[in-house]
C-alpha positions as CSV (number, residue, x, y, z in Angstrom):
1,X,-77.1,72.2,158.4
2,X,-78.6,69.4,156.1
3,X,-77.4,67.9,153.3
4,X,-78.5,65.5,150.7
5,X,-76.5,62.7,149.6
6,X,-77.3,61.6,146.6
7,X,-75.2,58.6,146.1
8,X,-77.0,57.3,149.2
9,X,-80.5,58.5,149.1
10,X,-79.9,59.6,152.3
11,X,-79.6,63.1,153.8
12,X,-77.3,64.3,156.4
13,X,-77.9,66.6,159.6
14,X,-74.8,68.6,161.3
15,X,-75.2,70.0,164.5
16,X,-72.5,71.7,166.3
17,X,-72.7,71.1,169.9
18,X,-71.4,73.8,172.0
19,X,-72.3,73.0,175.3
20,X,-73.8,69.7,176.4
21,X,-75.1,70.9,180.1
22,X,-77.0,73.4,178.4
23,X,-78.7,71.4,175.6
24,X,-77.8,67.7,175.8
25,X,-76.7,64.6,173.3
26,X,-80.1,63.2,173.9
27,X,-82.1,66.2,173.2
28,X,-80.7,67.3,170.1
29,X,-80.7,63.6,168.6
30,X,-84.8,63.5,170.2
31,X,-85.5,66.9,168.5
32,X,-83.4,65.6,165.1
33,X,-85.8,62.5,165.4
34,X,-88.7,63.9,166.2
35,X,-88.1,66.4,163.1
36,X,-87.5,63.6,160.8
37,X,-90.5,61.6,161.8
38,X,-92.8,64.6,160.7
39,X,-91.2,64.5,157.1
40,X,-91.6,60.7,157.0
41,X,-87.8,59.9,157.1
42,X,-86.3,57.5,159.6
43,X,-82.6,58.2,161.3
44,X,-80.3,55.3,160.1
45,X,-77.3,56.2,162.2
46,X,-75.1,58.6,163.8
47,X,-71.7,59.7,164.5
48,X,-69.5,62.0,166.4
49,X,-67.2,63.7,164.5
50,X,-63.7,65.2,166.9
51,X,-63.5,64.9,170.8
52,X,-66.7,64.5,173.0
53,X,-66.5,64.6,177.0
54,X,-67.4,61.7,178.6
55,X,-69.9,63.4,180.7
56,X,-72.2,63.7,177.4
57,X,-72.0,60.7,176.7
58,X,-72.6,59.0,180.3
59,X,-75.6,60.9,180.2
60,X,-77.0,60.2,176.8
61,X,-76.3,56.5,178.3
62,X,-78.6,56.7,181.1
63,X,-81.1,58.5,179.4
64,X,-81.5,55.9,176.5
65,X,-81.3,52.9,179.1
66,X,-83.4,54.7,181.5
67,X,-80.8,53.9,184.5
68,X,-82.4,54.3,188.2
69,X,-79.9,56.5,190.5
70,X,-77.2,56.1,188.1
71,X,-74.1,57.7,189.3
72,X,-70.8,58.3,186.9
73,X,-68.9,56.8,189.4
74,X,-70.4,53.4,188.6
75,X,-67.9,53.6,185.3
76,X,-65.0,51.4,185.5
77,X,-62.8,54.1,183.5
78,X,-64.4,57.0,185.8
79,X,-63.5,55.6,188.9
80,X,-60.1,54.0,188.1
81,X,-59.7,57.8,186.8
82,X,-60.5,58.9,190.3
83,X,-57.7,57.1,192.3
């Protein structure tokens, strides 16, 4: 869904994310982008709005930082998680 803000001169895209294996965090941002570049607009920001699992965002991580062999495991929190 988008919405214009007029008070900001900004407009606002809500995407409901159902399941992150299927389609993930960086491929909807990438297509929202990508969209957004074809009308001339630029994405000032985004936000998560409710509970995310970490897995989506470890791996919107090492796709934007482009990590060699990452593993979640490397994560502090994940492995102090694991025992």
């Amino acid at each position: 869904m988008g919405v214009l803000i007029e008070e900001t001169g900004t407009a606002q895209v809500t995407i409901n994310v159902c399941n992150f294996r299927e389609v993930s965090l960086a491929r909807v941002f990438e297509t929202v982008m990508s969209e957004a570049e074809r009308f001339g607009v630029s994405i000032v920001g985004s936000e998560i709005v409710g509970l995310v699992p970490m897995e989506a965002l470890l791996e919107a991580a090492a796709f934007y930082l482009r990590f060699d062999g990452f593993q979640h495991d490397q994560v502090l929190e994940v492995r102090l998680s694991q025992g």
